[in-house]
N, C-alpha and C positions, 0 to 999 in steps of 0.2 A: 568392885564394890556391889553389895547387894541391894535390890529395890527393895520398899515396903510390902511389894507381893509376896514374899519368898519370906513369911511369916514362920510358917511350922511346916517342919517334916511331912512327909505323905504317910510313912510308917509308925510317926514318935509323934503326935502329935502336941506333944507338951515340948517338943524339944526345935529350939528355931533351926531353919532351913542355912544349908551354907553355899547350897548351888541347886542349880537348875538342871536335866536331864534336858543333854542336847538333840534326844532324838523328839522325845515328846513334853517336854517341856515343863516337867514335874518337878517339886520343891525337896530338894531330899536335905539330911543330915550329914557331917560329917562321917558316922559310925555307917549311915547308910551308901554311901557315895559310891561308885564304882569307878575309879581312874580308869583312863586308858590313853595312851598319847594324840586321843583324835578328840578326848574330851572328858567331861565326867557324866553319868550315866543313874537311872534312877534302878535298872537291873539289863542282868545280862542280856534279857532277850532285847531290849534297846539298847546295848552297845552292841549285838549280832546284825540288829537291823540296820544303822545307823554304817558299820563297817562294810556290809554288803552293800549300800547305798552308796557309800565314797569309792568302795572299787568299781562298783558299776560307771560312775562317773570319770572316775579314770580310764577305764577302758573307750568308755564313746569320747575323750579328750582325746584318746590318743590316736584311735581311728580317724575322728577328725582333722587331726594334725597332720596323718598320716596319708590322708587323702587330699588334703590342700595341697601339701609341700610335694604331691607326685607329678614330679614334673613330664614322665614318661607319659602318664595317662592325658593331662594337656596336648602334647605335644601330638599323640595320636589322634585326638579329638579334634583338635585345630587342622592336622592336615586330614584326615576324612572332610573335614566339612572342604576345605580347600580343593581338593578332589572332586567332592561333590560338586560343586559350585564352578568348575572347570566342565566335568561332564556336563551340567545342564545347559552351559555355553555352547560349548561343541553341539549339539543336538539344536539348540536353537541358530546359530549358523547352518547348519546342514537343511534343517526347515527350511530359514531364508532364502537359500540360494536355490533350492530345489522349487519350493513355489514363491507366486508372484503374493506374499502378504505386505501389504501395506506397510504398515510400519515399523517391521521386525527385520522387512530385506533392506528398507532402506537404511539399519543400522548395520544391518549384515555388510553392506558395500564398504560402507564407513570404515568399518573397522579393517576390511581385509585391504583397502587402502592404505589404513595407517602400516598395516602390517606386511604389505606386499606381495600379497596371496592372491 
C-alpha cells in the first residue's frame, strides 16, 4: 500500500504515483514504472545501478562465505601458529639450559622433569 508521500508522479505530475524507485527513491506512475524481478524503478539507469549494486553484493557474500567455510585456510593458520608457538618453546628451553636465567631455567628444569629429558 502506498504512503501519502507517493502523491504525483515525477514525470506526469497531474497523475498519482503507484510506486517508489528502489534505487533512489522517486514517486513514479504506473505508465512510468520500470519492472524488473529485483523491483520497480523510476528509469533504467537506476534499475542498472541498483542491479550492479546486488551483484556486487553478492559477490562480497559469496567471498565471505567462501572464506569463512575454508576450513583448509584454518587448519593452516592454526598449525603455523602451533608450529610457531612450539619453536619459540624450543629456543626458549635451549636459552634455559645453556645459561643460568633466573626464572626461565627454573621452568626449563620443570618441564624437562616432567618430560624426562
Amino acid at each position: 500500500m502506498l504512503d501519502g508521500r507517493l502523491s504525483s508522479c515525477i514525470n506526469h505530475p497531474s497523475v498519482s504515483a503507484t510506486a517508489r524507485c528502489k534505487q533512489c527513491g522517486k514517486p513514479v506512475c504506473g505508465a512510468c514504472v520500470i519492472s524488473s524481478p529485483l523491483g520497480s524503478f523510476c528509469s533504467d539507469a537506476c534499475r542498472e545501478r541498483f542491479e550492479a549494486f546486488s551483484k556486487r553484493v553478492q559477490e562480497l557474500d559469496r567471498d565471505t562465505t567462501r572464506a569463512r567455510w575454508n576450513i583448509g585456510t584454518k587448519l593452516r593458520q592454526f598449525f603455523s601458529f602451533l608450529i610457531f608457538v612450539i619453536v619459540v618453546l624450543i629456543t626458549l628451553g635451549v636459552i634455559g639450559t645453556l645459561f643460568d636465567i633466573p626464572v626461565l631455567s627454573q621452568w626449563v628444569f620443570v618441564f624437562r622433569a616432567w618430560f624426562g629429558i
